[in-house]
C-alpha positions as CSV (number, residue, x, y, z in Angstrom):
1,X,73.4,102.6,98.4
2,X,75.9,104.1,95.9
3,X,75.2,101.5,93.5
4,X,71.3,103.0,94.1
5,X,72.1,106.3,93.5
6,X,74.2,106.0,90.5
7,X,71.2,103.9,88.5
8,X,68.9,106.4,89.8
9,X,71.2,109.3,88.4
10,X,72.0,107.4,85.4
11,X,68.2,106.8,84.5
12,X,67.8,110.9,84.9
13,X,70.4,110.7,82.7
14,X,72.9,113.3,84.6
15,X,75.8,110.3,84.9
16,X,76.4,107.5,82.4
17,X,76.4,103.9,83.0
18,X,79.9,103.5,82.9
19,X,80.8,106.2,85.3
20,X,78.3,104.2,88.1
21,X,81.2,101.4,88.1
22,X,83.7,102.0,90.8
23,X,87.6,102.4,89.9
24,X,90.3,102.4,92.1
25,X,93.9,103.4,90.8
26,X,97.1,103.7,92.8
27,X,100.2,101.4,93.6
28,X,98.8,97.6,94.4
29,X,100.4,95.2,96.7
30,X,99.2,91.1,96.2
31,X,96.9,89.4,98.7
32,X,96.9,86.5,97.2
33,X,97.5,84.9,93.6
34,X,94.2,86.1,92.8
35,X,93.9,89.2,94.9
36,X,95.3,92.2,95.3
37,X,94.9,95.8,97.3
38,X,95.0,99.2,96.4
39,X,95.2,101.5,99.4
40,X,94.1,98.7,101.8
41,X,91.2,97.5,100.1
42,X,90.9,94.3,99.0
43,X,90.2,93.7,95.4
44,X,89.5,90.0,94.1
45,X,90.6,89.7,90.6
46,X,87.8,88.6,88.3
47,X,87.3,85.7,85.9
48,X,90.4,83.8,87.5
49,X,91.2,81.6,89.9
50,X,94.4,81.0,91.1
51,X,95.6,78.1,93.5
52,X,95.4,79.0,97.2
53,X,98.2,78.9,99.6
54,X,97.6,75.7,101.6
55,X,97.7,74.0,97.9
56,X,101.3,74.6,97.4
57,X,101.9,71.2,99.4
58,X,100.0,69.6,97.1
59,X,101.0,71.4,93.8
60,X,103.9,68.6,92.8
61,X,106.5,68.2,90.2
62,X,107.9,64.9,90.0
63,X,108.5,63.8,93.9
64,X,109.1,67.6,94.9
65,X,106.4,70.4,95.5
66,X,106.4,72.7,92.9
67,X,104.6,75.7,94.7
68,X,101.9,76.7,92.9
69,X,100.1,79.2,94.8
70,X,103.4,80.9,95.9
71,X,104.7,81.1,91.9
72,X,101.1,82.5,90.9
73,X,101.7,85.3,93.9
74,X,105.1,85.5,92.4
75,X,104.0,86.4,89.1
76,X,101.4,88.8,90.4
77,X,103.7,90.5,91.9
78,X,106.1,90.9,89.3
79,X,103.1,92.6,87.0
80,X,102.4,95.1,90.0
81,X,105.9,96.1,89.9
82,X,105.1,97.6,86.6
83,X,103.5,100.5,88.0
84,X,100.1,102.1,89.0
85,X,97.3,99.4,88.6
86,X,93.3,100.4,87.7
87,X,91.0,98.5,88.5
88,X,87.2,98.6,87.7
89,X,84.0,96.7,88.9
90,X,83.0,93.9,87.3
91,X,79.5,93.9,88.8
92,X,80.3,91.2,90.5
93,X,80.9,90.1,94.3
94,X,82.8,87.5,96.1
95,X,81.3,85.8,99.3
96,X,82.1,88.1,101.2
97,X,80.9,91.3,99.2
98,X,84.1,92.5,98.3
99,X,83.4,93.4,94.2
100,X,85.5,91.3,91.5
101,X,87.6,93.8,89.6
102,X,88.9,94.2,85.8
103,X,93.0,95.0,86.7
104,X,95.0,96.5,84.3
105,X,98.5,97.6,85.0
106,X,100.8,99.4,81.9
107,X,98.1,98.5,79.4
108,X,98.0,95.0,80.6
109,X,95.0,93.1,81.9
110,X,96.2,91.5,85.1
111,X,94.1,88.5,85.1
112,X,94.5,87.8,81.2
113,X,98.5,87.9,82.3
114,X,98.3,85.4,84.4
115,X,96.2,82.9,82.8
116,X,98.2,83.3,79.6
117,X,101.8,82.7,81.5
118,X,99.9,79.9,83.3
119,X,99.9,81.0,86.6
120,X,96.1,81.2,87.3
121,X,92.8,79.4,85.6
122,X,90.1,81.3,84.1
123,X,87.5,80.8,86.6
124,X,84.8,79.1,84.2
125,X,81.9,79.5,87.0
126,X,82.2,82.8,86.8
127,X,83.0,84.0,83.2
128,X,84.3,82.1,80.0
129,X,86.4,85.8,78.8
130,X,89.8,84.1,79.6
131,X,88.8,80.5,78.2
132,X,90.6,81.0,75.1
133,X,93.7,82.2,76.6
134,X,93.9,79.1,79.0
135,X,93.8,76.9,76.3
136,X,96.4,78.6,74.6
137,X,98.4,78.4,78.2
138,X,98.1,74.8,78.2
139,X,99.3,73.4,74.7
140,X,102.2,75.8,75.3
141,X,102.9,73.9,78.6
142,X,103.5,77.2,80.7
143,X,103.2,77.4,84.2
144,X,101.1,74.9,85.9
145,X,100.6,73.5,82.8
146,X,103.8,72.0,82.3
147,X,104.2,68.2,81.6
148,X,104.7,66.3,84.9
149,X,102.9,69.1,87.5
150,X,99.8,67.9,89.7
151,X,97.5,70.3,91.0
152,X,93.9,70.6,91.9
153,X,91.4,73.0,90.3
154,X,91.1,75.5,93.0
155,X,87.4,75.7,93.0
156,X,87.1,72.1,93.4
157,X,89.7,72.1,96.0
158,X,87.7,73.9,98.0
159,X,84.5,72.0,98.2
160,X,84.0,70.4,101.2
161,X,80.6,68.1,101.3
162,X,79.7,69.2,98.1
163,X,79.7,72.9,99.1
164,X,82.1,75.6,98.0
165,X,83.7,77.0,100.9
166,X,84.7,80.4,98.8
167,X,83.7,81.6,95.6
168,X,81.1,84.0,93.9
């Protein structure tokens, strides 16, 4: 209904465009590799994906688990740590309606963080923005991305008879 509103305000033209997108700001806390919240809402970051906690036992270095999801949360939380985060709509929503968010925390963009350092994958169904920077991630060999680590593209790890469990 807000969304309604604003382009109905916005073709008046008493807002802009840009003010129709939703922002949050304040302290963020991480849900998951790839999600964080702000005041107890959920925010899924957008254009990544980052390995899921039941894949950490299947994340593996050698003979030993290397942990991928919990390292991605790891690294998440390190860049929260840097202060108040922003986020702002993408336009996008996740399956279950929660809207994927541009995060930027002390200039940084949150997701572009952690594809560069190897942490999460740009999530190519959604968006090719962090492409280029995963690329660069993996002929540096950060992260997941190092020589000798096994792990399954979250998106594909979830499909289950051909049919994403989660996703856009």
């Amino acid at each position: 209904m807000r969304l309604v509103v604003a382009i109905v305000l916005a073709m008046a033209g008493l807002v802009s465009v840009a003010e129709a997108q939703e922002t949050i700001t304040g302290r963020a806390k991480s849900v998951m590799a790839d999600m964080i919240s702000i005041d107890n809402k959920r925010i899924p970051l957008y254009g990544i994906d980052a390995p899921d906690p039941d894949q950490d036992r299947e994340c593996i270095l050698g003979r030993a688990y290397f942990g991928c999801a919990s390292n991605a949360r790891r690294a998440l939380d390190i860049l929260l740590d840097e202060g108040p985060v922003t986020c702002t709509d993408s336009g996008q929503k996740n399956y279950i309606g929660f809207p994927y968010m541009v995060c930027v925390v002390n200039g940084k963009d949150i997701g572009q963080e952690l594809v560069r350092t190897g942490n999460a994958l740009a999530f190519k169904p959604q968006t090719d923005k962090y492409l280029d920077i995963e690329k660069a991630a993996r002929a540096a060999k950060v992260g997941i991305w190092q020589d000798g680590i096994r792990f399954s593209i979250p998106w594909e790890w979830r499909q289950y008879d051909g049919k994403p469990l989660y996703g856009p």
